[in-house]
N, C-alpha and C positions, 0 to 999 in steps of 0.2 A: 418244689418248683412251682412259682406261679406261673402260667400262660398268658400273655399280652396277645399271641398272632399265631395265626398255623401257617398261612403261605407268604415266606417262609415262617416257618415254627423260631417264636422268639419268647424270650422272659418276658417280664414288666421290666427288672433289670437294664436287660439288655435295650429294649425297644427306647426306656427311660434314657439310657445312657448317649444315643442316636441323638435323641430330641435336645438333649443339653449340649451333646456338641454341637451342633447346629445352630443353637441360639448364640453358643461363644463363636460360631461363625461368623453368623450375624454383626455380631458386638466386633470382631476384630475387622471386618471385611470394610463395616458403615458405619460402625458406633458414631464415631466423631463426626459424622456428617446431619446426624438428623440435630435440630435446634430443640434445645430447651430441655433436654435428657441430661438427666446425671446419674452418679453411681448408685444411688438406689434406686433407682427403677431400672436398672439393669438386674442388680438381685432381684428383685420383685419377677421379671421376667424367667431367671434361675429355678426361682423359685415354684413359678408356673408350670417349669419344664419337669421339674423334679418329682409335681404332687400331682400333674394331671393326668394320669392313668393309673393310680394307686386307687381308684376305685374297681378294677379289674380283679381283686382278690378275691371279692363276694365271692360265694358259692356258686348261686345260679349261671354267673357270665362263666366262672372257670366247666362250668360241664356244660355250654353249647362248645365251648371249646374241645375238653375232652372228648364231647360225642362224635365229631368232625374226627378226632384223630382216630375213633374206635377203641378208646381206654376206658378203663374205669370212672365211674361219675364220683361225687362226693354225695354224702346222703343229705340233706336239708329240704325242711318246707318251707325257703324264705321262695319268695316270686320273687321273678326279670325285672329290676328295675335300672336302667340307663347309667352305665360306670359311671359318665362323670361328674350327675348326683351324686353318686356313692361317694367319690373320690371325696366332696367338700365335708362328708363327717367324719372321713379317714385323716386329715389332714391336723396336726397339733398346734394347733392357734395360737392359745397361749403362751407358746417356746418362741413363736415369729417374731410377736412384739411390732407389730402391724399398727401403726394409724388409721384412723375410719377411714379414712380414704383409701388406701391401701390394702385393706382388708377387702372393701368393698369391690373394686380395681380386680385382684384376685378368686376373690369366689365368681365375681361376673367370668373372666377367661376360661375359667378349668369350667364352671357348672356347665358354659353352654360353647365349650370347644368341640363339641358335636351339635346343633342343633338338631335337636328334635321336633313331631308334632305331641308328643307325649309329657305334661308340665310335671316339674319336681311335686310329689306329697308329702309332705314333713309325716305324716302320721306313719308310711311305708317306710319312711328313711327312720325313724327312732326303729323302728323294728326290725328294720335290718342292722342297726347298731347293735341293738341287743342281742336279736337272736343270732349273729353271725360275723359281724366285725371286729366287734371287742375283743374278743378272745384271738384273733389272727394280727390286730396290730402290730404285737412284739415281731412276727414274723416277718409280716411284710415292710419293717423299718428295716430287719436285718438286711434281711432279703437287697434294702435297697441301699445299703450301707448308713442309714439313719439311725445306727445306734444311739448317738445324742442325746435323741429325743426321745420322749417320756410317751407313755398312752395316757390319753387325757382320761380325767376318772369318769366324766358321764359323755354323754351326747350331747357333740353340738348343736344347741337347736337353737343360739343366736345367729348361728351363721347358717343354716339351715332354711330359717325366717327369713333373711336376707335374699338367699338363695332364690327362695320364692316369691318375692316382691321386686325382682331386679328385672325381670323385662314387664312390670306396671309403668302408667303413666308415669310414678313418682321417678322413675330411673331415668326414662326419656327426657323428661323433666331437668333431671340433675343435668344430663350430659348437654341441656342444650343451656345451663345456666351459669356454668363450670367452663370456659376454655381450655384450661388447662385439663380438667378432668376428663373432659371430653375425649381431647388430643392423647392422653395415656391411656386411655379405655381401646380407643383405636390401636395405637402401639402397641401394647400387653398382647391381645388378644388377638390381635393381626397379624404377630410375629411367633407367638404360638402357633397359628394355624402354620405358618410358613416354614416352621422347624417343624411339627409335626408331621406335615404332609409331605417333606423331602424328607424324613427318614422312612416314612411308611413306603414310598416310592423308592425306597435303595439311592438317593444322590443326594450331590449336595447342592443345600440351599444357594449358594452363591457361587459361581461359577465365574472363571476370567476377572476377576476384581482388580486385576493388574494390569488388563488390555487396554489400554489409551484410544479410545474411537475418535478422538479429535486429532490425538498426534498422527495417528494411522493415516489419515485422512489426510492431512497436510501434505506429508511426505506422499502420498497417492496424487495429489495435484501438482505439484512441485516436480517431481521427479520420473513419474511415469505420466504425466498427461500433459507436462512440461509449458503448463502454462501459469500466469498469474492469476492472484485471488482475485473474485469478483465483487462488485462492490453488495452486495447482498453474503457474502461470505466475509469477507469483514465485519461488515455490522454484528455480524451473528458471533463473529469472536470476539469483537467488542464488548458486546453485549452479554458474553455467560453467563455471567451471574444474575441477568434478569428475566423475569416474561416475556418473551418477544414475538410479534405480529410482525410478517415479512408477506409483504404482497408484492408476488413479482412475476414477469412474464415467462412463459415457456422457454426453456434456455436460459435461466437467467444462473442456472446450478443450485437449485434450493436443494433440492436432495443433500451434495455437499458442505451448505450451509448447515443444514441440522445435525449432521455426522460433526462438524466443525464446533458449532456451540456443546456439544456433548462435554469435549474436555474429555474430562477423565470419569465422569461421572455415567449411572447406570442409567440406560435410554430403553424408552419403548417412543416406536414408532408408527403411528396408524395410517394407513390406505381408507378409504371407501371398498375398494375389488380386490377379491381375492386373488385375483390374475395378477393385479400392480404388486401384488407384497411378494406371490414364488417369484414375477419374473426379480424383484428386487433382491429376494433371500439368494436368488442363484447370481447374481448380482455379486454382491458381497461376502460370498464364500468363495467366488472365484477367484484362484491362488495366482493367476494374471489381471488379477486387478483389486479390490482391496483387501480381500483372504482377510478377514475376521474370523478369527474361530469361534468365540463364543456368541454363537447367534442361536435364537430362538424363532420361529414359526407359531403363529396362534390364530389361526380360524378354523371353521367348521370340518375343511378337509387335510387338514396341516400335514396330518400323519402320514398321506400319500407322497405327499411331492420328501418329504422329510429321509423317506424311504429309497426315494427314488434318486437323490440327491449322496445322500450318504446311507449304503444300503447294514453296512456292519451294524452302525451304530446310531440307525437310525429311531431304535423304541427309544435308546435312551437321552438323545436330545429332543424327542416326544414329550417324555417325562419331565426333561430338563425346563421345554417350555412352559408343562403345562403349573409349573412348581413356580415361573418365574424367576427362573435363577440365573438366565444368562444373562452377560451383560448387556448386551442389545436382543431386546425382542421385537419382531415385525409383527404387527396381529389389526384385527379391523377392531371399531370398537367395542362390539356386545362381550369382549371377550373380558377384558382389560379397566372399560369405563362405565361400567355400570354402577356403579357403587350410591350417585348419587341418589336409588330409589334405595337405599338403605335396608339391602333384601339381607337374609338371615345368613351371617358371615362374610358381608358386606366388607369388615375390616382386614379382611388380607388383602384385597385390593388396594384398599386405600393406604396402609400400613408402608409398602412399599411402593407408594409415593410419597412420601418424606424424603425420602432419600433418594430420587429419580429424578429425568427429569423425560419431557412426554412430550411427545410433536403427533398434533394433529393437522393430518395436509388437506386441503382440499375443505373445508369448513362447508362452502358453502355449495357441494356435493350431496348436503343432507338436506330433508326439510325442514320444518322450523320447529316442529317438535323436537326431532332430535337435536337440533343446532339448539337450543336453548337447553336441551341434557348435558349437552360439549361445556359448553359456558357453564354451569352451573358445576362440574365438576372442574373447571380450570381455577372456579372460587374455592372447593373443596382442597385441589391439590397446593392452593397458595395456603391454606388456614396451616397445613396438613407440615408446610417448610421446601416441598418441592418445587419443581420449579415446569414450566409448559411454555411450547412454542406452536402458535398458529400461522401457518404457511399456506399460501393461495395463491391463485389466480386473481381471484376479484373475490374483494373484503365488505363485506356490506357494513355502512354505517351502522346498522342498528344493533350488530353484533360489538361493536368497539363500543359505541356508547354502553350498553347495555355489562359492559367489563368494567368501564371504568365509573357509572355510575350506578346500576343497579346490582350488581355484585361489588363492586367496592375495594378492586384491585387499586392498590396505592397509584397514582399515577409515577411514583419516582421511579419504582419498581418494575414499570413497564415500558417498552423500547420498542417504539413502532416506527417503519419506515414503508416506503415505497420503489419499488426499484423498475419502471417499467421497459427498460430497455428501447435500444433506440433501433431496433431490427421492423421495418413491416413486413410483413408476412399476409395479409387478405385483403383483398377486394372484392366487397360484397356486391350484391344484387340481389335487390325486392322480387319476388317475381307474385304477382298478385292469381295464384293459379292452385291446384293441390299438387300434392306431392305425386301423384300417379296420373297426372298431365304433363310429368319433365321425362315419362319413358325414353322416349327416342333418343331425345337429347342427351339422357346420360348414357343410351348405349353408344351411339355416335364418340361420347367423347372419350369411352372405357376402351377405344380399339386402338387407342393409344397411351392413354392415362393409367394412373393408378385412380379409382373415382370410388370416395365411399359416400354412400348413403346414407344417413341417421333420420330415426322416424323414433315416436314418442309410447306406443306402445306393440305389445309382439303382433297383433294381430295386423297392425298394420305392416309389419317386417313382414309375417308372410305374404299379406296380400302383394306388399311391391316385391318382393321374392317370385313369386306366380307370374303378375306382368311381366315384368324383366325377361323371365325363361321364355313366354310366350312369344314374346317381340325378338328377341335374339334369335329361336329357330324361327318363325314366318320372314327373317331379314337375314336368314343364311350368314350370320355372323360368327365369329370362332371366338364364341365367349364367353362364359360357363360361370353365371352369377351365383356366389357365394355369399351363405344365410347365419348368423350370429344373433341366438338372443337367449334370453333366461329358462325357457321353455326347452330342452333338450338334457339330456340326462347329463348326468356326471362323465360319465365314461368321453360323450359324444362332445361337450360344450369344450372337458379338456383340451380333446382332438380339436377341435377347431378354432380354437384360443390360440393353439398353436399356430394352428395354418396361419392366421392374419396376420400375427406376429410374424412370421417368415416371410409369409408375402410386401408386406409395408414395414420392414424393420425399419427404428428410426436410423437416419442416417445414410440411406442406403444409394442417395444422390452422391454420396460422397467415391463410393465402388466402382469399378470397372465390369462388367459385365453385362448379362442382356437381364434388360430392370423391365420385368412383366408386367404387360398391362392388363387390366380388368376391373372387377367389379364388385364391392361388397355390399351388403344392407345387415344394418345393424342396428339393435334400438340403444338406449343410452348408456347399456354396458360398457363400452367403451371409452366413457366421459373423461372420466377421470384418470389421472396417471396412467393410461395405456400407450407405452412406449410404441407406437406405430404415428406413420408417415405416410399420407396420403399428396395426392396430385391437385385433386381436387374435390368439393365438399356438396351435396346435394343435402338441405336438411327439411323438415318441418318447423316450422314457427314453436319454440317453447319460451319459457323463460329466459331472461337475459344472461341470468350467470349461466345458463343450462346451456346455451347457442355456441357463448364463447370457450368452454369448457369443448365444444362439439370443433370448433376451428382450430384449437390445439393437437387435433388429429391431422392436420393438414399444413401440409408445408412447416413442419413442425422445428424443424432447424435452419431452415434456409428463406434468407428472402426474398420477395415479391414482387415485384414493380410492369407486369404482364397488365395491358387495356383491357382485356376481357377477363371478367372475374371468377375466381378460383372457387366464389363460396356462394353456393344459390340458396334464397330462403325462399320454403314456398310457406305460402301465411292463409291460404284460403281452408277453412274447415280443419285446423290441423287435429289428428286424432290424441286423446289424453286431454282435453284442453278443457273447464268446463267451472263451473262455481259448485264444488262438491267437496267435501273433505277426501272422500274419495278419489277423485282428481288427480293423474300424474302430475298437471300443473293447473295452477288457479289462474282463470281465464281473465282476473281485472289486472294478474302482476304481468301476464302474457301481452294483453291489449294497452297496457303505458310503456313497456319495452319496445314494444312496434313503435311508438309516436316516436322514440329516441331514435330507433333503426334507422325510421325513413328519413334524416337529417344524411344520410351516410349513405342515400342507394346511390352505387355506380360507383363508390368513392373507394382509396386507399384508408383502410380504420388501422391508425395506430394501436398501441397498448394501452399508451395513456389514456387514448380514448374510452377504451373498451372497460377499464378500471374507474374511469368518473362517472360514466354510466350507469355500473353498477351503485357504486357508490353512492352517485343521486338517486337511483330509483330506490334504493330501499335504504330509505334513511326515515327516523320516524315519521318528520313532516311528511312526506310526500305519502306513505303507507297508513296516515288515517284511516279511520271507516274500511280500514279493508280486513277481510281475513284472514290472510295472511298475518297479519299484527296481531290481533285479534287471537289465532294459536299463537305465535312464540311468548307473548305478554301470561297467558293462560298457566303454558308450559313453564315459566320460569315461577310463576307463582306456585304452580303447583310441587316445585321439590323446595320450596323455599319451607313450603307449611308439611309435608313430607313424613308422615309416622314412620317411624322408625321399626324396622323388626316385622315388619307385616306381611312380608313376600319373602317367598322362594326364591333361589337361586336362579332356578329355572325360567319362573316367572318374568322374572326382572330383563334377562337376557332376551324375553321374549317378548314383551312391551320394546327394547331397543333395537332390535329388530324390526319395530314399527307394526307388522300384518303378523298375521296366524297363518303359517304356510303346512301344508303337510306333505308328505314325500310318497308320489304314487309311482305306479310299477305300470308303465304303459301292457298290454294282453300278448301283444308279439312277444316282447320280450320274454314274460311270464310263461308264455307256454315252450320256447324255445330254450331259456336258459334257466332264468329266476326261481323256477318250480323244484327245477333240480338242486337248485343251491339250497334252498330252504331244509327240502328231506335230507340233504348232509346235514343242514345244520342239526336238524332234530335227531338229528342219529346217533350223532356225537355227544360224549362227556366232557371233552377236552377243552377247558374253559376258552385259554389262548387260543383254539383254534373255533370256537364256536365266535370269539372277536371279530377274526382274519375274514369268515365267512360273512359275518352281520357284513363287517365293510366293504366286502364285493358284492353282497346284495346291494348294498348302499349306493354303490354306484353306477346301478341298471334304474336308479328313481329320476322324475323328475319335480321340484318343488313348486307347486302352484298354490292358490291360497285357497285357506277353506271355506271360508265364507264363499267364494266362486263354486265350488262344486256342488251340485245338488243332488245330483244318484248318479247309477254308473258303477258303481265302483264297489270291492267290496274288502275288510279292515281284516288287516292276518290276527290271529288270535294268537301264535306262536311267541311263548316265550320270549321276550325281548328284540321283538320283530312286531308288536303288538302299534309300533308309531308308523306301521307303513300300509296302503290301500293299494290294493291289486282293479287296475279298470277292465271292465268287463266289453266282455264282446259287444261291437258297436255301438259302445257310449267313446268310442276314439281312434284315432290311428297315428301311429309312430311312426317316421319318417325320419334313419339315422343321419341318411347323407341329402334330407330334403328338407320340408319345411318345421320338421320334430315333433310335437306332439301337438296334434289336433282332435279339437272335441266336438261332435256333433252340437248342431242350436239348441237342445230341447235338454240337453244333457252342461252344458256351458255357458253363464252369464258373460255375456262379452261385455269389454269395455266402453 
């Protein structure tokens, strides 16, 4: 018996046999959907499935296995070297009848279906032929029902050679000179990882293949919300078969639009905030309103809300997400769209976009680095046969230009419209003052409003946190201002995700009942798709798309026509503002937004308005000489020229990310609860339960960046707890239900 796995204890056989049905999964589920695939490279991938862990019979791999199980070892002195090395001398080459290409195709998928940091040495692999494979081949063909085929009489060491020169320059080389070749290196290798890693995970690769998201959808607007298609929701069904850019106003149904243009086809769907995607997941598993069942979850805390939503069988649409199998996945995008830095297994990403199609909302929610990663991979997912939908608020020229001429999307191929709806909803007001000079006024108008506050970074959320509280008790007022920002732990940011959500649900003018007034301050967490409804809007001067993205919070379904205005900007000293890379917002894109504003103070701002705005202020002309330009121009250049194979998985997800955060353990917590959870942890053997523990530590951290931290603090050595820092007494203090986690000046770079 050869060993493939201990938990659970599987053959090669068996484990083999997983992996190929999965790939005819694959083939029967999407075959016919990816472009340019025929039936030999479906064998080719067959074939992938069938030889790449027949490097597992060596000696050495089969006794770390037997030692695990406490069996008998095999006696040999070959050394560990990397199965699926091994696998490419085990394999009968000459019986394939392989084309260079093809050959080449193949040893690439199997040699480096694991990545390693450890490179193939042809001189170790002839020696493990000799000293220990030759003799076990008749076996492990049996073993794998490959009687057929023959033991080749020496070592391959042309394909060996190969082996070791396939991630040189000269490969990288091939693959960016070769389209085609390119495009099936991707696929091979992409859709191995994809069968492999759903049978090692116990499911299956493709999930719901039958579930119609477009028709679902239809019949959910038609029939339970009984109203007509919008003109943004036609277009979009119009348009399935192409690229499509829909910029439309709040309410306009974009959400249903991209459920719409899905069809029948497999979707991933990106947020910016992990808040927009559960309240979305919970959204659409709701069996009173679209009840999708194949839906997947992907960001950082998935498994929580995943658990909490569906508690049976919640590890395993866990798994299901994290494999990419269901048919609609929600996920942010470090999860999903990283591919374009071409980190090491890079292709199971990309793989399964061929045959997807990918709505990124909110585009310009990002900075311009990452907005030019977005783009640059909407060129990848086009090369690739997929198909991608950009949906926003406000579209900046420089992003469409930069599609249709510096990436080089067909223009036939692409379907842009505009839908700005003809609802007003705001009337602004300049107010030439800072943001913690409109105290009174906002508590004045919080004792009957719903009134939320938006400021530019957390330190300023606390500080208008602190006035607020101050001015409400010395003014005996009954009103209990409520704090929202990135700085508060997992456990705490939950909880209070929630509250606001309750508090300003959208829609909620619509109810009968008593609609509470008060008060919140938040910083831009909220920007983006956060289904809440405010009264009215107090903000900081930021960027243009950043402002209007903040009035979306306000009066969010209902319209406007009230003389005194709903939305105050205060523009004096806003906090984050500044000419820094560092910078929340760049002070020259902040300071020509204001010159457009003040055209509009006192005034009702339509949509259309609010969208040519944008639209003009970042369009190349007007973005010369600035910095702004300057990174996205940089950033596209830079994955355009992009080595290949140079980064980690990890890595890569952590550049898209943008900052270096790391996860510290405020000293309350740690001496109260944290301390205790650790000693379980170490106490325990029980893998799954040493898990369950890491992720309730996980969520007493709070994520700040590390370049910010300077001492204070100190780094747990524990075992797989080694990514978290415990702060030390009086370098902070944690405040669950106040202002969350604050750092002494001498211990914290403020912004």
């Amino acid at each position: 018996m050869f060993l493939a796995k201990t938990k659970p204890e599987q053959t090669i056989r068996e484990h083999t046999d997983m992996v190929v049905k999965e790939c005819e999964r694959i083939i029967d589920s999407y075959g016919t959907r990816i472009q340019g695939i025929d039936a030999e490279f479906w064998r080719l991938l067959l074939l992938a499935a069938i030889f790449h862990d027949i490097g597992k019979v060596y000696s050495p791999f089969q006794n770390k296995l037997l030692s695990f199980l406490k069996r008998a070892k095999i006696t040999t002195v070959c050394v560990p070297i990397p199965h699926n090395y091994i696998s490419i001398a085990c394999i009968p080459w000459a019986q394939l009848k392989l084309t260079p290409n093809q050959r080449f195709l193949l040893i690439d998928a199997i040699g480096f279906h694991h990545e390693r940091d450890e490179q193939p040495d042809e001189y170790l692999l002839r020696q493990a032929y000799s000293m220990d494979l030759h003799d076990k081949l008749v076996s492990i063909y049996e073993h794998l029902g490959l009687e057929h085929f023959q033991v080749p009489a020496k070592c391959p060491l042309k394909e060996i050679n190969e082996l070791q020169n396939n991630r040189k320059l000269k490969s990288v080389e091939k693959y960016r000179e070769n389209e085609d070749l390119w495009r099936s290196h991707i696929l091979l290798k992409g859709l191995l990882h994809r069968a492999d890693h759903a049978a090692s995970a116990g499911v299956e690769v493709e999930t719901g293949v039958d579930e119609a998201i477009g028709a679902r959808t239809l019949d959910f607007i038609r029939d339970e919300l009984c109203k007509p298609l919008r003109d943004a929701q036609l277009f979009a069904i119009n348009n399935a078969d192409k690229h499509v850019v829909i910029t439309a106003s709040t309410g306009s149904g974009k959400t249903e639009a991209a459920l719409l243009w899905a069809q029948n086809d497999k979707l991933f769907f990106t947020l910016p905030l992990r808040t927009s995607l559960n309240a979305m997941y919970r959204r659409v598993k709701d069996d009173k309103k679209l009840a999708f069942h194949s839906v997947g979850l992907l960001h950082s805390n998935s498994y929580d809300l995943l658990h909490e939503v569906d508690y049976a069988e919640g590890d395993s649409w866990y798994d299901l997400s994290r494999q990419y199998a269901c048919k609609l996945t929600l996920s942010t995008i470090d999860q999903i769209l990283k591919f374009p830095f071409y980190y090491l297994g890079y292709e199971k990403e990309l793989a399964t976009m061929a045959y997807s199609k990918v709505v990124i909302d909110e585009i310009q929610a990002y900075n311009p680095n990452i907005a030019a990663m977005l783009l640059y991979a909407m060129k990848l997912i086009h090369r690739m046969g997929g198909k991608f939908m950009i949906m926003t608020a406000t579209m900046p020229k420089l992003y469409l230009d930069a599609l249709e001429h510096e990436l080089g999307i067909p223009p036939e191929q692409l379907a842009i419209s505009e839908f700005p709806g003809d609802m007003i909803r705001h009337r602004i007001q300049i107010q030439e003052l800072k943001i913690t000079d409109l105290v009174d006024e906002m508590i004045q108008e919080a004792t009957q409003k719903k009134v939320l506050v938006i400021v530019n970074t957390v330190n300023q959320a606390i500080e208008m946190w602190t006035l607020l509280c101050e001015a409400v008790q010395s003014m005996g007022v009954e009103i209990c201002p409520r704090l929202l920002h990135a700085r508060f732990t997992q456990n705490d940011r939950s909880r209070i995700e929630n509250d606001i959500l309750r508090f300003a649900q959208s829609g909620w003018h619509e109810y009968e009942g008593d609609h509470q007034s008060g008060i919140w301050i938040t910083t831009q967490v909220v920007e983006a798709s956060v289904d809440i409804d405010f009264d009215k809007l107090y903000t900081e001067l930021s960027s243009l798309d950043s402002l209007f993205q903040r009035m979306g919070r306000c009066r969010r379904i209902c319209a406007y026509d009230g003389v005194s205005p709903n939305i105050v900007i205060a523009t004096v000293d806003p906090s984050g503002v500044r000419q820094s890379p560092q910078a929340v917002y760049d002070a020259e894109i902040v300071s020509r937004g204001l010159e457009y504003l003040m055209n509009y103070d006192g005034q009702l701002l339509t949509e259309q308005q609010k969208m040519d705005m944008v639209t003009n202020l970042y369009s190349r002309e007007l973005l010369k000489d600035t910095s702004y330009l300057e990174t996205f121009d940089k950033a596209l250049k830079l994955f355009e020229l992009m080595d290949m194979f140079q980064l980690a998985k990890s890595e890569a997800q952590q550049l898209l990310r943008d900052i270096s955060t790391v996860m510290v353990i405020p000293h309350e917590l740690w001496t109260t609860t944290v301390s205790v959870l650790v000693d379980e942890y170490e106490s325990t053997m029980d893998i799954e339960k040493r898990r369950q523990l890491r992720r309730i530590i996980e969520k007493h951290t709070v994520s700040v960046r590390k370049s910010m931290l300077k001492n204070g603090f100190n780094k747990l050595v524990n075992h797989g707890l080694e990514h978290l820092y415990v702060l030390t007494v009086g370098s902070s203090t944690y405040e669950s239900n106040g202002r969350g986690l604050i750092f002494e000046d001498n211990i914290w770079m403020f912004d």
